[in-house]
KOLZATOR-453147 format. One record per residue (C-alpha): x, y, z; residue number from 0. Coordinates in steps of 0.001 Angstrom, whole numbers, plus 500000, padded with zeros to 6 digits. Example, Ala and Ser with C-alpha at 12.3 -4.5 7.8 and 13.67 -1.06 7.14 Angstrom:
# KOLZATOR-453147
SITE       xx       yy       zz     n
SITE   512300   495500   507800     0
SITE   513670   498940   507140     1
This chain:
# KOLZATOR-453147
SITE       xx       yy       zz     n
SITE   572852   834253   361483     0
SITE   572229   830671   361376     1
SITE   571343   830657   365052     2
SITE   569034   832905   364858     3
SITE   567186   831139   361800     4
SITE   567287   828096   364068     5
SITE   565756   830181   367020     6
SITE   563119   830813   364627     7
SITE   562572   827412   362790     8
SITE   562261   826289   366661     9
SITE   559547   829085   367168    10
SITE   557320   828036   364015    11
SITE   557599   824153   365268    12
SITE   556618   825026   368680    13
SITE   553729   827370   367435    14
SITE   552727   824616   365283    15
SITE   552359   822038   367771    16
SITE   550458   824033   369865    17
SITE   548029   824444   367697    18
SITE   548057   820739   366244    19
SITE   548328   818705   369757    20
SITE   545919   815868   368141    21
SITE   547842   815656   364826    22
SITE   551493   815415   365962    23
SITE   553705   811956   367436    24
SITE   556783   813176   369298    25
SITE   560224   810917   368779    26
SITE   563705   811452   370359    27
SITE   566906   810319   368908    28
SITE   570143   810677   370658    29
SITE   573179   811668   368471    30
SITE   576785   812475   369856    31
SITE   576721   815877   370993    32
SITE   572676   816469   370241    33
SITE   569341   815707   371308    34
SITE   567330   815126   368240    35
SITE   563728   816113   368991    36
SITE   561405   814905   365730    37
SITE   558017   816074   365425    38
SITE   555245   814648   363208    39
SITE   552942   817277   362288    40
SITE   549867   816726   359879    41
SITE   552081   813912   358494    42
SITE   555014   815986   358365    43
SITE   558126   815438   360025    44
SITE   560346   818144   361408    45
SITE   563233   817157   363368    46
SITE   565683   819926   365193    47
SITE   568321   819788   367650    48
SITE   568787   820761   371398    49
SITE   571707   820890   373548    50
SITE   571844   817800   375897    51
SITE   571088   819027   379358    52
SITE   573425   816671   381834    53
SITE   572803   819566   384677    54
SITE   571373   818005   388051    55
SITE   568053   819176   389402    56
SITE   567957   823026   390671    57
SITE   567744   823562   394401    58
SITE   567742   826541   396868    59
SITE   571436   826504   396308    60
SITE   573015   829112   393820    61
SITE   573395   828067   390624    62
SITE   576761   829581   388891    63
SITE   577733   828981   385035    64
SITE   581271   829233   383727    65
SITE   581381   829087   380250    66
SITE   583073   825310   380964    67
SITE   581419   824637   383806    68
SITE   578410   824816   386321    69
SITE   578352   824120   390236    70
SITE   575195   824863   392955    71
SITE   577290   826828   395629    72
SITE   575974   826003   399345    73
SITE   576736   829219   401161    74
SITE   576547   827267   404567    75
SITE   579063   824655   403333    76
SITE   580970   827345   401975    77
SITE   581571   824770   398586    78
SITE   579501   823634   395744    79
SITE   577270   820976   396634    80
SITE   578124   819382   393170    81
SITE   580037   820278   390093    82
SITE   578795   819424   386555    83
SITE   580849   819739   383401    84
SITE   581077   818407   379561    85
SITE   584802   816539   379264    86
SITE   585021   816409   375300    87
SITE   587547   814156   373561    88
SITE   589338   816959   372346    89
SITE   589792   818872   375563    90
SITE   592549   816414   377075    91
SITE   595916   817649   376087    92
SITE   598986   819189   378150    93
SITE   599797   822769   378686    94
SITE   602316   824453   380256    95
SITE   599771   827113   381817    96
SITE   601205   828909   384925    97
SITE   599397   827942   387970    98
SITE   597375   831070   389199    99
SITE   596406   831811   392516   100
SITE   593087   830315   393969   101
SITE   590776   833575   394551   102
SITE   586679   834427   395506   103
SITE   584804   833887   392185   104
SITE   583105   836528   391690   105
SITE   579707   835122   389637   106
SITE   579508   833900   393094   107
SITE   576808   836291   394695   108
SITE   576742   835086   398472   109
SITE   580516   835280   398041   110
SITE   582554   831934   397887   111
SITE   584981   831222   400431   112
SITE   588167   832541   401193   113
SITE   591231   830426   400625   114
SITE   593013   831366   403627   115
SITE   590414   829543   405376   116
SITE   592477   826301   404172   117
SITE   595963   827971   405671   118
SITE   597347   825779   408289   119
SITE   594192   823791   408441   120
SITE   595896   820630   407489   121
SITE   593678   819855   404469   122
SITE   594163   820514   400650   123
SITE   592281   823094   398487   124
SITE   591193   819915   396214   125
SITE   589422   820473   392818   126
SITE   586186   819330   391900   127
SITE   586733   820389   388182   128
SITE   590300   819463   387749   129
SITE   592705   821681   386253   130
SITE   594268   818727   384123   131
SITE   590509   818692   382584   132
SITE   591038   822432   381047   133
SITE   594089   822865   379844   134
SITE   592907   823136   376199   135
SITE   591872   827011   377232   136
SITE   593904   829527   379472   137
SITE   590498   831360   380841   138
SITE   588922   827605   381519   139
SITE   592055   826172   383250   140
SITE   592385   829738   385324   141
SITE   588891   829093   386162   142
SITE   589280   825741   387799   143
SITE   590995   828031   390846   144
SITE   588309   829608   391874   145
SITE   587674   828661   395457   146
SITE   584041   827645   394096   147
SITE   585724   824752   393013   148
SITE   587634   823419   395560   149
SITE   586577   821657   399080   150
SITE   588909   820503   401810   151
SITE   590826   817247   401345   152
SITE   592846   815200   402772   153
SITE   596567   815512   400781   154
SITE   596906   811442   400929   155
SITE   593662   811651   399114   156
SITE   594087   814472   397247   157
SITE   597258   813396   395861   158
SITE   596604   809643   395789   159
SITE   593577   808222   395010   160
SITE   590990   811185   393804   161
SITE   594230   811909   391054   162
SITE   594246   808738   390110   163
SITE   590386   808763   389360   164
SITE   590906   812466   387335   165
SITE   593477   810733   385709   166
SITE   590951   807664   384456   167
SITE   588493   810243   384112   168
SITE   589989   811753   381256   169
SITE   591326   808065   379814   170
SITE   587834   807898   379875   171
SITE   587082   810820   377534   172
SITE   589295   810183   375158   173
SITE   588049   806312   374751   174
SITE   584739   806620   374991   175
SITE   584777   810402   372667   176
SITE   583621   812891   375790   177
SITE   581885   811913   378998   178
SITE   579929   814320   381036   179
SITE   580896   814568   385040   180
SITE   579123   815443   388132   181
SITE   581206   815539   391373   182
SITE   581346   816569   394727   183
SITE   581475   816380   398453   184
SITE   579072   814628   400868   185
SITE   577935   817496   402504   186
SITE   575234   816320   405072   187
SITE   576253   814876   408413   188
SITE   579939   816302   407868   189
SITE   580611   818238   411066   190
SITE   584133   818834   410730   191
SITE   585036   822288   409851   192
SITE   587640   824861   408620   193
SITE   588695   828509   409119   194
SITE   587274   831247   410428   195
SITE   584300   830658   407423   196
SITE   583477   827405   409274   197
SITE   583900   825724   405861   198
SITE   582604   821949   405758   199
SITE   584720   819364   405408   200
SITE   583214   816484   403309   201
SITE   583736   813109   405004   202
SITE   583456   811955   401755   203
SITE   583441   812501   397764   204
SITE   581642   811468   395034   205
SITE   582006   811585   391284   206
SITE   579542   810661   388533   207
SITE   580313   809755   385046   208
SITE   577889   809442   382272   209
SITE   579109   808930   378456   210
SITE   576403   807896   375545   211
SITE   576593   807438   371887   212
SITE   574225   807008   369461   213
SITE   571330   806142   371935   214
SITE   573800   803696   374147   215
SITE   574256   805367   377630   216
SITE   576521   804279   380545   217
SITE   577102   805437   383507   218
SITE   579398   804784   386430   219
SITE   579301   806145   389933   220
SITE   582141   806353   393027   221
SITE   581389   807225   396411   222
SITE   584803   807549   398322   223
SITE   586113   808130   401936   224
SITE   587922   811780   402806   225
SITE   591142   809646   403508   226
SITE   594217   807788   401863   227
SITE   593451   804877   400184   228
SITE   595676   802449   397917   229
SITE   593059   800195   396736   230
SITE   591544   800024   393220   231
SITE   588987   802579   391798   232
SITE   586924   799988   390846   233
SITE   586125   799187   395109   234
SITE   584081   802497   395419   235
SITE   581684   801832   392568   236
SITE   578057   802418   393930   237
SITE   574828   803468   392506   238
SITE   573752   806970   391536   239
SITE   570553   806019   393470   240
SITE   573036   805660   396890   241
SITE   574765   809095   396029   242
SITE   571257   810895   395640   243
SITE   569923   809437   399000   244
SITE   572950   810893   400945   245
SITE   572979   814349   398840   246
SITE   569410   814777   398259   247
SITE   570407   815674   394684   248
SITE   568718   814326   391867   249
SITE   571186   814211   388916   250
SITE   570326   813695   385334   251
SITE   566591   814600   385842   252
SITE   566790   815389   381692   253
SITE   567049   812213   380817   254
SITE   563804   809666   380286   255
SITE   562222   808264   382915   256
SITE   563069   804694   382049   257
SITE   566770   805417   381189   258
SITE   567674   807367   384542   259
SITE   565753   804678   386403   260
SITE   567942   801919   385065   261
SITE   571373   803704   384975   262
SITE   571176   805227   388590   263
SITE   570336   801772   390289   264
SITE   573405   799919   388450   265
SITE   576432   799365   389709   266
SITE   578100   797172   387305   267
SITE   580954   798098   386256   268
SITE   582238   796029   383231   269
SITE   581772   797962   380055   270
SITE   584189   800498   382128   271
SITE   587587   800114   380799   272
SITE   589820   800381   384196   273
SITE   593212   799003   382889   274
């Protein structure tokens, strides 16, 4: 019920400032978990609130939404060309889920790749949303093995250096109350392939993290070779602006002008807590 009065308080304010474009100021406040849109109508203000949309710019690609989760699935690549999900505070705890087979997901309507194209190829079916990120819900852990969500990696890597950065990830989330996260492979230029599917294998991955409170937004950016590596996370920080030139993906598009401009250029790292 209260949604749909909401759905309709939304309505009237919309109809209203349609009709009142020369009387109205338009303010946004950022809260937690809300955008806060407040309208000034005829000397009236109206606020209301509307999901924050973290979600990367559409493309040709499909777009596929899990109730945890949303990816752009590149048919050719046979992978999602990135993954975008909300990590809450409250989401990182342990389960003792059993560990389901990776299948096809089927809200996948080109068909997502089979996961016998990773038998005996040498590489690992590596997450993009990690498992140890939804283990607060059964159906949104079993979700993470969907081969929708996986890409050919290295096992050094897999094992070693992109679970240590899942691992911070969620640190991360529970410091800083929820962060959101858009990951990856570098899909362009990668001409290595796997299975009879001929499905890419990234020379590279990348993973974005963006968390915000009360207005203050950070965000943090790493850009990481296909291969082991043993040094610290903190040695593949890079811009979001570097990550979007070799992708062609424009993440965060939602956010004002002036804040995406400064946050995807940055590469500072020190109001990131990495011990």
């Amino acid at each position: 019920m209260k949604y749909a009065l909401l759905l309709m308080f939304s309505i009237v304010c919309l109809s209203l400032l349609s009709s009142c474009k020369k009387d109205f100021e338009s303010t946004k406040v950022i809260s937690n978990n809300l955008l806060t849109d407040t309208l000034i109508i005829k000397n009236t203000v109206v606020t209301f609130n509307v999901a924050f949309d973290y979600l990367p710019a559409v493309s040709s690609n499909e777009i596929v939404k899990h109730k945890y989760f949303t990816l752009s699935y590149n048919e050719k690549a046979e992978q999602a060309e990135w993954m975008a999900y909300e990590l809450k505070k409250e989401y990182v705890t342990k389960s003792n889920f059993r560990r389901p087979y990776f299948i096809e997901d089927p809200k996948v309507k080109s068909v997502s790749a089979d996961w016998r194209n990773y038998k005996n190829s040498g590489y690992d079916k590596g997450h993009l949303c990690p498992a140890g990120d939804m283990q607060f819900d059964i159906d949104a852990y079993d979700d993470t093995f969907y081969t929708s969500n996986i890409a050919p990696q290295n096992h050094e890597f897999n094992t070693g250096f992109w679970n240590r950065l899942e691992q911070k990830v969620r640190y991360w989330a529970v410091r800083y109350d929820g962060v959101y996260v858009v990951t990856g492979g570098i899909l362009k230029n990668s001409t290595k392939t796997i299975g009879k599917e001929k499905v890419v294998v990234p020379d590279s991955f990348y993973k974005i993290v963006l968390k915000r409170s009360n207005g203050d937004y950070r965000m943090i950016a790493f850009l990481v070779p296909n291969e082991p590596s043993e040094k610290p996370l903190y040695n593949f920080v890079v811009s979001v602006d570097k990550i979007e030139q070799l992708t062609g993906i424009d993440f965060f598009p939602k956010l004002e002008d002036i804040i995406e401009n400064d946050l995807e250029k940055n590469t500072d790292y020190s109001s990131w807590v990495f011990n």
